[in-house]
py3Dmol code that shows the C-alpha trace and the ligand (Angstrom):
import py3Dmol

protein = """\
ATOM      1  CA  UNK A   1    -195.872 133.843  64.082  1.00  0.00           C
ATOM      2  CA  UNK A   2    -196.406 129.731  64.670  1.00  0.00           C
ATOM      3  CA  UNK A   3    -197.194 128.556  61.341  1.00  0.00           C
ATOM      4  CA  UNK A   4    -197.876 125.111  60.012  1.00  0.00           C
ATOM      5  CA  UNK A   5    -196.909 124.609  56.405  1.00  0.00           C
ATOM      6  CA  UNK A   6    -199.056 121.805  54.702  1.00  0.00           C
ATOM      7  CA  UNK A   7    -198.511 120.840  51.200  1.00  0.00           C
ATOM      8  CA  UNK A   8    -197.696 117.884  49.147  1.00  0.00           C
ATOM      9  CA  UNK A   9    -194.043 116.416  48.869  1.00  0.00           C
ATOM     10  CA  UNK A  10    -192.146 118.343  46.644  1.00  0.00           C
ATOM     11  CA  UNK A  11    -194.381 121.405  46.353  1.00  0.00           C
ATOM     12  CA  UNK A  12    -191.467 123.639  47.896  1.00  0.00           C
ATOM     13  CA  UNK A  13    -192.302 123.740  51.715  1.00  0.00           C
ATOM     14  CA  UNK A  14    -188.558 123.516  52.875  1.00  0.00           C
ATOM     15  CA  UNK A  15    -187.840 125.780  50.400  1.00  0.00           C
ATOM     16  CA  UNK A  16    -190.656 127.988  51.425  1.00  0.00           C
ATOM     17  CA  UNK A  17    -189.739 127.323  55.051  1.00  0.00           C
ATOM     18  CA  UNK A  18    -186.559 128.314  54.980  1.00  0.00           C
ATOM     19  CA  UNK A  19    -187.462 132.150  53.210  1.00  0.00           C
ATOM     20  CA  UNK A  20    -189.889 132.480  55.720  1.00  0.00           C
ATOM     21  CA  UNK A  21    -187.751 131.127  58.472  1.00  0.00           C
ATOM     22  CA  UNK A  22    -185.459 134.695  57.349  1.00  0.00           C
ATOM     23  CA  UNK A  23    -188.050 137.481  56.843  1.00  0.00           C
ATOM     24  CA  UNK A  24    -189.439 136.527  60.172  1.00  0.00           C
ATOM     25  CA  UNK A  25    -186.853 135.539  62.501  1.00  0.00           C
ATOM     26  CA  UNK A  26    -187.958 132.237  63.718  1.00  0.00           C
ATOM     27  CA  UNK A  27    -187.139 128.768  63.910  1.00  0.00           C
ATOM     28  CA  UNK A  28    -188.161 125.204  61.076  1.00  0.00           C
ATOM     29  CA  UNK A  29    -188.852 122.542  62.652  1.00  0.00           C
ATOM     30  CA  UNK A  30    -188.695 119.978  60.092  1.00  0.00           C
ATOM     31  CA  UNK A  31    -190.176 116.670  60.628  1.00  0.00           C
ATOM     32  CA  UNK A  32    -188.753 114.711  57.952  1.00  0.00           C
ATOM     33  CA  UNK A  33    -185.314 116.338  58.599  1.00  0.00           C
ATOM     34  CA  UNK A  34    -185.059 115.462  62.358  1.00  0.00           C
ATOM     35  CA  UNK A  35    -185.879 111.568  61.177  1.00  0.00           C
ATOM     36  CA  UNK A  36    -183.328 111.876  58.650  1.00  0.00           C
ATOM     37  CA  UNK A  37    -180.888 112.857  61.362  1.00  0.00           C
ATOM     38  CA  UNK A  38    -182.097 110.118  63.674  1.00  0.00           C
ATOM     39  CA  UNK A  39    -181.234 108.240  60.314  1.00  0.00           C
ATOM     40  CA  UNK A  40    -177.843 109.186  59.864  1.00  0.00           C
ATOM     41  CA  UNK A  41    -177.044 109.193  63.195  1.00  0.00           C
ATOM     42  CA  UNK A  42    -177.984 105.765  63.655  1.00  0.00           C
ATOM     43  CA  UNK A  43    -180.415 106.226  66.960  1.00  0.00           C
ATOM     44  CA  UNK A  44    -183.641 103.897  67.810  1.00  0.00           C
ATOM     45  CA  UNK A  45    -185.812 106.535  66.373  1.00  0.00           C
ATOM     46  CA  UNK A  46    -184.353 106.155  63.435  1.00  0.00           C
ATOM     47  CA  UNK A  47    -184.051 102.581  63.160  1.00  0.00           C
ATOM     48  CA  UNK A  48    -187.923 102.822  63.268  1.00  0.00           C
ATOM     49  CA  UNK A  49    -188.451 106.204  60.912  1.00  0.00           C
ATOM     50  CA  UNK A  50    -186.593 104.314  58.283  1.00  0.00           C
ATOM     51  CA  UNK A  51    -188.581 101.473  56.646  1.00  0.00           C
ATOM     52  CA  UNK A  52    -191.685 104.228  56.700  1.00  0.00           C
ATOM     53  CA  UNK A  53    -189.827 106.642  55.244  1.00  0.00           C
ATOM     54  CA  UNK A  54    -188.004 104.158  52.524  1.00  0.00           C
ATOM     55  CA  UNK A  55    -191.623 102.362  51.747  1.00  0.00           C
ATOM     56  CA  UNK A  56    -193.312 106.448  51.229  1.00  0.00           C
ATOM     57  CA  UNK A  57    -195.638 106.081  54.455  1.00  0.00           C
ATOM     58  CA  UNK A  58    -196.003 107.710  57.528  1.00  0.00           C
ATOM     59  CA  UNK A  59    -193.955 107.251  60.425  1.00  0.00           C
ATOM     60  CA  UNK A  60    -196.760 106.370  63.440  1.00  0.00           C
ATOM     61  CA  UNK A  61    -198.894 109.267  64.702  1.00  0.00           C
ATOM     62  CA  UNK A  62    -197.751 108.617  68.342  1.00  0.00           C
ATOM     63  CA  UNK A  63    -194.168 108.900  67.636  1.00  0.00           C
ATOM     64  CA  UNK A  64    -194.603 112.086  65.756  1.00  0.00           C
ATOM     65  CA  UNK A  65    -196.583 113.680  68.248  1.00  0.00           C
ATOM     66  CA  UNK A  66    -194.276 112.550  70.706  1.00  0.00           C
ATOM     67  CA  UNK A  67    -191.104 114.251  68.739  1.00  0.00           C
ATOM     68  CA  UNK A  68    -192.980 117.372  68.017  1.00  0.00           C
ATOM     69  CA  UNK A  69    -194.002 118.535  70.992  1.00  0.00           C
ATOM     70  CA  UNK A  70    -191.022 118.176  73.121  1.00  0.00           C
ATOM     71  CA  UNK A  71    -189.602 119.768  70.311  1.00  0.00           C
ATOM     72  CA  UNK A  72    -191.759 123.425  70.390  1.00  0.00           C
ATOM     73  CA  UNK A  73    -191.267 123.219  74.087  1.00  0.00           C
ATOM     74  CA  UNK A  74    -187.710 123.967  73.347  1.00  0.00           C
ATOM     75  CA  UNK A  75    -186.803 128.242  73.963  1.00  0.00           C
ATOM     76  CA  UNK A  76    -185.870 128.804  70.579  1.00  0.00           C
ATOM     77  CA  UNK A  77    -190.061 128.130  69.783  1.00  0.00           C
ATOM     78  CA  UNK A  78    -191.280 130.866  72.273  1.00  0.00           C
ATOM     79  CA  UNK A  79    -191.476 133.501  69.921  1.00  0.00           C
ATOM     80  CA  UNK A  80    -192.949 131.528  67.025  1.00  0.00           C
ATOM     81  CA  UNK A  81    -192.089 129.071  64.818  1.00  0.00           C
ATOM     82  CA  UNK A  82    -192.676 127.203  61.305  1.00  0.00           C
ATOM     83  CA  UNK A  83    -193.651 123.738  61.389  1.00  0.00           C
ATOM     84  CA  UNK A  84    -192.906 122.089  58.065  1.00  0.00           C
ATOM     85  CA  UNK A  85    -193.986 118.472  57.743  1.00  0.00           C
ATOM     86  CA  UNK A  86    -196.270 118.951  60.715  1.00  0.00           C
ATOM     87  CA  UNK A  87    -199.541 117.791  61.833  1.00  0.00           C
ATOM     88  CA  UNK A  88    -199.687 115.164  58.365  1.00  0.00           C
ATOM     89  CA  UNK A  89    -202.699 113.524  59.992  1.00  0.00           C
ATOM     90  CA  UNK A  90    -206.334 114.224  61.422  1.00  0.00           C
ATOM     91  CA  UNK A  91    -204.821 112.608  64.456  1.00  0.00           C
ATOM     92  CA  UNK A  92    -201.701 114.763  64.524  1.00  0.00           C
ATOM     93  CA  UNK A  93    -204.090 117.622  64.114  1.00  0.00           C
ATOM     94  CA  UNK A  94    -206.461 117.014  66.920  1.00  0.00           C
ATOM     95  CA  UNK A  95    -202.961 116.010  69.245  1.00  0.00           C
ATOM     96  CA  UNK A  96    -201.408 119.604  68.235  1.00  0.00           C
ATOM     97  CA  UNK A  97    -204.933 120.988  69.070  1.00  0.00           C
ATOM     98  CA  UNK A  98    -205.463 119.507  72.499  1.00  0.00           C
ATOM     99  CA  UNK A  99    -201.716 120.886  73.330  1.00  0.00           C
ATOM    100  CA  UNK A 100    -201.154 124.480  74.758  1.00  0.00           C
ATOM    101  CA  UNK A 101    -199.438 125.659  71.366  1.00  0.00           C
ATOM    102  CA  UNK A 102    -201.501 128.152  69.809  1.00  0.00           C
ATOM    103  CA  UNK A 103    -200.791 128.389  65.938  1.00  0.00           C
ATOM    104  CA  UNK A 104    -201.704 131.191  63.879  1.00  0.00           C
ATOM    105  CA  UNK A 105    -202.065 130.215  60.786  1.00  0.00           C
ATOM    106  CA  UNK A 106    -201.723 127.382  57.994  1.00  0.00           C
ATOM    107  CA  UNK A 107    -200.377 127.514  54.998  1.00  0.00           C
ATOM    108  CA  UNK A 108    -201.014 125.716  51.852  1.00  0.00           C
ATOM    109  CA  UNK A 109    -199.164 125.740  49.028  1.00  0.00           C
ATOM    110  CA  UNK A 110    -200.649 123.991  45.609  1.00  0.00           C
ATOM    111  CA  UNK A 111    -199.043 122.009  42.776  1.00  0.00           C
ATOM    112  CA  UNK A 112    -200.365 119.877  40.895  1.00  0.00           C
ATOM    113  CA  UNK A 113    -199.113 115.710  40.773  1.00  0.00           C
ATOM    114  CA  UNK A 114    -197.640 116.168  37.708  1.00  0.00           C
ATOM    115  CA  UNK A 115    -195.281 119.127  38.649  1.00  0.00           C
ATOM    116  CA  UNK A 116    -194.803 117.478  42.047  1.00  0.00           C
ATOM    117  CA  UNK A 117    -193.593 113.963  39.910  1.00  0.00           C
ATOM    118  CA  UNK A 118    -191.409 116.272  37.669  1.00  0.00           C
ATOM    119  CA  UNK A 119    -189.700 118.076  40.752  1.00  0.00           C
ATOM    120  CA  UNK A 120    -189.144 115.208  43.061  1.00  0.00           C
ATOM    121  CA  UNK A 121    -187.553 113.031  40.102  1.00  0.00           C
ATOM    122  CA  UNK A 122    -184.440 115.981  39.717  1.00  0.00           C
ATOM    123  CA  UNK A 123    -184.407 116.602  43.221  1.00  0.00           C
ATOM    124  CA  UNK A 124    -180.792 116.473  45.070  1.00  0.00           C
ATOM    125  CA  UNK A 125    -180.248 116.926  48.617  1.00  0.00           C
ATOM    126  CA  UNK A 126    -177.242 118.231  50.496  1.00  0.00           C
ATOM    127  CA  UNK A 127    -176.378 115.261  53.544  1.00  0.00           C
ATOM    128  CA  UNK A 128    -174.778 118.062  55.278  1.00  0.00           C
ATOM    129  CA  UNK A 129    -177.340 121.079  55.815  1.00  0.00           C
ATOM    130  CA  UNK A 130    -180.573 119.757  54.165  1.00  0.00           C
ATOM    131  CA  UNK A 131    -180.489 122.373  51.057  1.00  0.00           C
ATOM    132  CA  UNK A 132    -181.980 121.051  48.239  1.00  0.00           C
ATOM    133  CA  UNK A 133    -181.695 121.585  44.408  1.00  0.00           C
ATOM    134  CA  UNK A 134    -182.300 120.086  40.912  1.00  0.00           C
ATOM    135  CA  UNK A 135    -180.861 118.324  38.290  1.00  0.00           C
ATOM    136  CA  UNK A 136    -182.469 120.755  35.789  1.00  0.00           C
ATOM    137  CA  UNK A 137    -183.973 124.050  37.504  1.00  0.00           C
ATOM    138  CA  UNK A 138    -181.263 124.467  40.107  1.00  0.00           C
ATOM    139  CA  UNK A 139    -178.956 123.193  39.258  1.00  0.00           C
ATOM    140  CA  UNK A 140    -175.456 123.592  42.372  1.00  0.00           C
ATOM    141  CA  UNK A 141    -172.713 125.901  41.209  1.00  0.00           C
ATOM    142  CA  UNK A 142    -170.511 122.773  41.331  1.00  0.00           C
ATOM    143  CA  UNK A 143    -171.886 119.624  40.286  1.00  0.00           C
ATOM    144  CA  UNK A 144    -172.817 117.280  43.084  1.00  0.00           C
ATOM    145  CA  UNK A 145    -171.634 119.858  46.031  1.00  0.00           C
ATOM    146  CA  UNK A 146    -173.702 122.286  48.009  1.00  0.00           C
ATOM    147  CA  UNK A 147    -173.473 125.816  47.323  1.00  0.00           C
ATOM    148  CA  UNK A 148    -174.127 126.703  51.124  1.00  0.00           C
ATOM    149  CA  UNK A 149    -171.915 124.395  52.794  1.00  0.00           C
ATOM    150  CA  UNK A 150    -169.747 122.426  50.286  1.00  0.00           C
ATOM    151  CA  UNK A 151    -171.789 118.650  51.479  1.00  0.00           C
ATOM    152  CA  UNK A 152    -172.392 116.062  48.857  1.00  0.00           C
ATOM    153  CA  UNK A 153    -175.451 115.915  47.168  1.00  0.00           C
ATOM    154  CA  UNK A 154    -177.330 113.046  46.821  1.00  0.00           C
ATOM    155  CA  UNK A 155    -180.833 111.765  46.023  1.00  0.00           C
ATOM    156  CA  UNK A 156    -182.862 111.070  48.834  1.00  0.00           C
ATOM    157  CA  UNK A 157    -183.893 107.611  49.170  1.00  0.00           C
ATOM    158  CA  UNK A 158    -187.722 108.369  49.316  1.00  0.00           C
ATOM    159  CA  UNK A 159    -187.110 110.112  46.254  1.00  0.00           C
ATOM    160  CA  UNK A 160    -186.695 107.321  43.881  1.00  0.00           C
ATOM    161  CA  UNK A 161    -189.443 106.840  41.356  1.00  0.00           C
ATOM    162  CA  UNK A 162    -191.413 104.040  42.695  1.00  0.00           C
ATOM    163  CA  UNK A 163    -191.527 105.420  46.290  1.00  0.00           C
ATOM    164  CA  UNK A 164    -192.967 109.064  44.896  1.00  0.00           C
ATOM    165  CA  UNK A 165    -196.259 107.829  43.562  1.00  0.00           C
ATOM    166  CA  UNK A 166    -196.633 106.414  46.946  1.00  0.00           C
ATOM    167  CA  UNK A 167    -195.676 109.648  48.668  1.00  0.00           C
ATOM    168  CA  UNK A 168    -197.932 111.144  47.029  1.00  0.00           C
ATOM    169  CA  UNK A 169    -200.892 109.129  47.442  1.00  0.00           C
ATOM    170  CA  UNK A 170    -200.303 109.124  51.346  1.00  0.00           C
ATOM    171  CA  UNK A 171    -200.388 112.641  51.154  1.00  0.00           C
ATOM    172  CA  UNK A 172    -203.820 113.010  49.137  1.00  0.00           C
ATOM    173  CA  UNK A 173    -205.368 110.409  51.174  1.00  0.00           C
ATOM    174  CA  UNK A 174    -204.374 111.498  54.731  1.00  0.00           C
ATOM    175  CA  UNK A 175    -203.182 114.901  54.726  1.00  0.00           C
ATOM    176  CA  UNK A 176    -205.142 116.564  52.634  1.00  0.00           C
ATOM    177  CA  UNK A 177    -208.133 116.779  54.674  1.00  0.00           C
ATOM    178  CA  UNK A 178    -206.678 118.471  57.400  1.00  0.00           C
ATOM    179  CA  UNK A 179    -206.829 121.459  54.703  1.00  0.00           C
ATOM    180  CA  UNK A 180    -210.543 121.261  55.505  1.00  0.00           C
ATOM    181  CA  UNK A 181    -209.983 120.730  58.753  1.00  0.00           C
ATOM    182  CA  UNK A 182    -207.796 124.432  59.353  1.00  0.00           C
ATOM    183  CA  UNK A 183    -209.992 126.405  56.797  1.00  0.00           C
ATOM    184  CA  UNK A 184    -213.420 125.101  58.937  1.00  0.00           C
ATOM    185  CA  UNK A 185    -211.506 127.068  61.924  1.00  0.00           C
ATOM    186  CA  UNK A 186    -210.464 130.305  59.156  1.00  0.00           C
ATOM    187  CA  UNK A 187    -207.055 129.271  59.763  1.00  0.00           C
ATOM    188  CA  UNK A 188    -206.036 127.901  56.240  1.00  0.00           C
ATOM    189  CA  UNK A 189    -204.034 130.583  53.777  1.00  0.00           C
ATOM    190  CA  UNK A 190    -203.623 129.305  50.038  1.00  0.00           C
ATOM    191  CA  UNK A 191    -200.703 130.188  47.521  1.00  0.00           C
ATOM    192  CA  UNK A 192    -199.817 128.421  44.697  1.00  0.00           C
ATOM    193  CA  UNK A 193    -196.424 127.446  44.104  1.00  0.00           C
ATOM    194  CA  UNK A 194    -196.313 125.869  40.654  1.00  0.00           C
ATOM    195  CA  UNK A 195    -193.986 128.428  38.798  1.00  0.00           C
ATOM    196  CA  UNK A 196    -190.372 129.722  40.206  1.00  0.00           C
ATOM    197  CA  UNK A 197    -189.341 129.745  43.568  1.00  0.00           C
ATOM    198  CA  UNK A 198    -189.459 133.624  43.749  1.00  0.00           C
ATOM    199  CA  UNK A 199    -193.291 133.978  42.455  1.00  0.00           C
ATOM    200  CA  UNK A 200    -194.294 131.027  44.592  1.00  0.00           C
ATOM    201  CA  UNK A 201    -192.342 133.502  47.767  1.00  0.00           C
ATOM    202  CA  UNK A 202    -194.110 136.332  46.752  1.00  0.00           C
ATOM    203  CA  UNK A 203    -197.154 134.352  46.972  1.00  0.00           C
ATOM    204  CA  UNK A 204    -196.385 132.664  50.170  1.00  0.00           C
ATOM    205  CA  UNK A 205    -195.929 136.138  51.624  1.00  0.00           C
ATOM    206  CA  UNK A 206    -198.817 137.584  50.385  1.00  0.00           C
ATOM    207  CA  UNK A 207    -201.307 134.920  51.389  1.00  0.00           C
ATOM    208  CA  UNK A 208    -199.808 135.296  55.110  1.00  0.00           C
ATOM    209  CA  UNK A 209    -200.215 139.240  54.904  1.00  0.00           C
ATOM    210  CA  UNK A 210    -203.862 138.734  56.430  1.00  0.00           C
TER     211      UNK A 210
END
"""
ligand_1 = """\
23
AMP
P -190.490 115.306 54.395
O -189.040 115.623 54.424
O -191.327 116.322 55.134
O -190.994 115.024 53.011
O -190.655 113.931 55.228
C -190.038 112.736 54.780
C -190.749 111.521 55.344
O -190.676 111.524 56.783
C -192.254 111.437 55.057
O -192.516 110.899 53.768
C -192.714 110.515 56.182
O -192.383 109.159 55.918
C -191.871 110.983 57.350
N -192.554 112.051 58.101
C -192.183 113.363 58.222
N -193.061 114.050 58.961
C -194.019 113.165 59.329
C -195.215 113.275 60.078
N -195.622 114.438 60.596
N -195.962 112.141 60.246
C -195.585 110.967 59.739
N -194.476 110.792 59.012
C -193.691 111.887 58.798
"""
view = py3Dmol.view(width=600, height=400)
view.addModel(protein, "pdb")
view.setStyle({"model": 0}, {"cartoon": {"style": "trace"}})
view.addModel(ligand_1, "xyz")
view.setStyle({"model": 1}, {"stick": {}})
view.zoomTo()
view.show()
């Protein structure tokens, strides 16, 4: 299965990611988390991801692109994959398009702003291993360390109030269209993923059943 999962900040795609990544026995590649490596580890890439990331816009098309697909070149792709954060843009799109990767099938999963605003606002991340939770909903066994792997938690930078509504209108304005885009080739599957995690899986899993 290569899948592209495209859905606004905050609507669950890691978390959706990561289930499917499980029941099908194949790599993430997450965009935003290889930048926020890049981040923390202080490389050029990095240096350049970060005011884009901190101001809620995208990092350049040619860059992505560039990351990407040396990245599903890598063995572990062969057999599939799930790209999560992945093409964002008409032009990222068209670029995956033009490549040799074949995908199967896009995903979509729907929530609306004011869920998204909700979600995002409570959100913790582990530094360690990516895992998220929430202040409220899921809330970590311990407070302010990762069930999975015992890493601090913290709120991610592009998290912060005043960067979400700008998330969030880069995402309507530029990435929403490649919905159109994928369901004008019959590519595009829908769920919706506004109630728990588990009934926005089962919906995830149905949607991909065709
Ligand atoms: P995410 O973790 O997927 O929400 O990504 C965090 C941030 O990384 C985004 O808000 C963008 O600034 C940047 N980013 C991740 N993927 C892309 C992409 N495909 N194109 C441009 N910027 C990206």
């Amino acid at each position: 299965m290569k899948l592209i999962i495209l859905a606004a900040p905050g609507a669950g795609k890691g978390t959706q990611a990561e289930m499917l990544s499980k029941h099908f026995n194949i790599p993430t590649i997450s965009t935003g988390a290889i930048l926020r490596k890049n981040i923390a580890d202080g490389t050029e890439l990095g240096e350049i991801a970060q005011q884009y990331i901190n101001d809620g816009k995208f990092v350049p098309d040619d860059v992505m692109i560039n990351i990407v697909s040396k990245r599903l070149n890598e063995d572990d792709c062969k057999e599939g994959f799930i790209l999560d954060g992945f093409p964002r843009t008409i032009k990222q799109a068209e670029a995956l398009d033009e490549s040799d990767i074949d995908i199967d099938k896009v995903l979509t999963i729907e929530v609306d702003d004011e869920k998204i605003i909700e979600r995002l606002s409570g959100r913790l991340e582990c530094k360690a291993c990516g895992s998220t939770f929430h202040k409220e909903h899921r809330k970590p066994k311990t407070e302010g360390v990762c069930d999975n792997c015992g890493g601090a938690l913290t709120v991610r930078e592009d998290d912060k109030p005043e960067v979400i509504k700008d998330r969030l209108d880069t995402y309507h304005t530029q990435t929403e269209p490649l919905k159109e885009f994928y369901a004008n080739k019959g590519m595009l599957r829908t769920a919706i993923g506004q109630e728990e995690i588990a009934q926005t899986s089962a919906e995830v899993l149905k949607a991909l059943e065709d």
